[in-house]
PLY file of the C-alpha trace (Angstrom):
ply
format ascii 1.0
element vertex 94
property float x
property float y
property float z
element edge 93
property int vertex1
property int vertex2
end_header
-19.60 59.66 11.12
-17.35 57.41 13.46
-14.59 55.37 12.23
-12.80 53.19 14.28
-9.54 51.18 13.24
-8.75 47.82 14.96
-5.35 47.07 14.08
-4.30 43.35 14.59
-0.89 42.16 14.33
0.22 44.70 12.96
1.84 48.18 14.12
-0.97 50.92 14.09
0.04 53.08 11.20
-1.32 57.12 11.49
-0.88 57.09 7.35
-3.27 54.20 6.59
-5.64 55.47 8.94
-5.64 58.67 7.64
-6.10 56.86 4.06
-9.15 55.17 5.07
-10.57 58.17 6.48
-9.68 60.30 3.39
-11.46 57.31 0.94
-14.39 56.23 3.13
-15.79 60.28 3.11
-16.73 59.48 -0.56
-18.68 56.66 0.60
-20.55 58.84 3.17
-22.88 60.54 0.38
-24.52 57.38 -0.42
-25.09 56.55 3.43
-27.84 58.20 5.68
-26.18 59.76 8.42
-25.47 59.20 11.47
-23.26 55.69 10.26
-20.43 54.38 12.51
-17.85 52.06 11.08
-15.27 49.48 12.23
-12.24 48.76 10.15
-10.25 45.42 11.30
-6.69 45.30 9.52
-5.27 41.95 9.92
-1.76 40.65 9.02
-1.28 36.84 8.62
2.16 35.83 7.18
2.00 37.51 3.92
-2.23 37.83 3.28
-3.00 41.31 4.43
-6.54 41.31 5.63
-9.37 44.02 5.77
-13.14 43.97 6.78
-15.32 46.76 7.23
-18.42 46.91 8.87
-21.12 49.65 8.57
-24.06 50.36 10.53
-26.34 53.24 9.30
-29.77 53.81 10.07
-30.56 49.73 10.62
-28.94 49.02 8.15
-25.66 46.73 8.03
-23.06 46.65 5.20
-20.04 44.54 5.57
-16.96 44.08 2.82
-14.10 42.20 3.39
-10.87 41.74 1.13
-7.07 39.95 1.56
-4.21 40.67 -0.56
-0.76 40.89 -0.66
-0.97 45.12 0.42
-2.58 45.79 3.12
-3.33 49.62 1.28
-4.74 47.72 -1.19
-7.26 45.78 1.17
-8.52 48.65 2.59
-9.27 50.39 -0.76
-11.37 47.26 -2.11
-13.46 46.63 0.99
-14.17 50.87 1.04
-14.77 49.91 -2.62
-17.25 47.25 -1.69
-19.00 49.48 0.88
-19.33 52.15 -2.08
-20.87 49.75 -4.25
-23.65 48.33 -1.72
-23.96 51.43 -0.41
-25.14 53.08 -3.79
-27.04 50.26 -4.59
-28.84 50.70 -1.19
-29.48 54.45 -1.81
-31.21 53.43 -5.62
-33.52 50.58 -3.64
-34.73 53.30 -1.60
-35.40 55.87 -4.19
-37.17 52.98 -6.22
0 1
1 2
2 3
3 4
4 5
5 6
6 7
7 8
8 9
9 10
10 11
11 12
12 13
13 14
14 15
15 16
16 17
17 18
18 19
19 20
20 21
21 22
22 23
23 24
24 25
25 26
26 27
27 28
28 29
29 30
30 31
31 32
32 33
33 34
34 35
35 36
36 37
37 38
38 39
39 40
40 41
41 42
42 43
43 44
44 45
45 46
46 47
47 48
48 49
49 50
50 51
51 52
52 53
53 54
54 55
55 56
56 57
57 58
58 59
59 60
60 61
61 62
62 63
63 64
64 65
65 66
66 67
67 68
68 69
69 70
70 71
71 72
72 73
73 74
74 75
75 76
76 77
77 78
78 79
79 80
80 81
81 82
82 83
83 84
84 85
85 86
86 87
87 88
88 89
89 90
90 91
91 92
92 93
C-alpha cells in the first residue's frame, strides 16, 4: 500500500498523517492489493477540505468531504472509501 499526503495551504502535520495512515489500514481489507492512494488536505478560510483518491487493481474510488476540522474531513472521506470499497468487494463476490 502507498499513501501519499498532499498538503495545501496548510502546514504538513506528522500527527494527521499518521491518523490517516492508522484509519485507512482498516480500509485495506476490503481492497485488492497492491492500491496506492493520494490524500489532498486543503484549507480555505475556515472549510477544511479532504479528497482521497484510490487506485487498486483498475479500479478507481474517490471520496471527498469539507468541514469545519480538517481531522474530521479526513475521517469521512476514509469513511467513504470504506463504504465503496466494501460494496466493491460484495459486487465481486456476487
Amino acid at each position: 500500500m502507498e499513501l501519499a499526503i498532499t498538503f495545501r495551504n496548510v502546514d504538513p502535520s506528522e500527527a494527521l498523517k499518521e491518523r490517516a495512515e492508522k484509519r485507512f489500514q482498516k480500509v485495506l481489507k476490503h481492497l485488492k492489493e497492491p492500491a496506492t492512494a493520494h490524500i489532498t488536505v486543503t484549507v480555505d478560510k475556515h472549510r477544511h477540505r479532504a479528497e482521497l483518491t484510490v487506485h487498486t487493481n483498475g479500479d478507481v474510488l474517490h471520496a471527498s468531504t469539507e468541514t469545519d476540522d480538517m481531522y474530521v474531513s479526513v475521517d469521512q472521506a476514509i469513511a467513504k472509501i470504506a463504504a465503496a470499497a466494501r460494496k466493491q468487494k460484495e459486487r465481486h463476490q456476487r
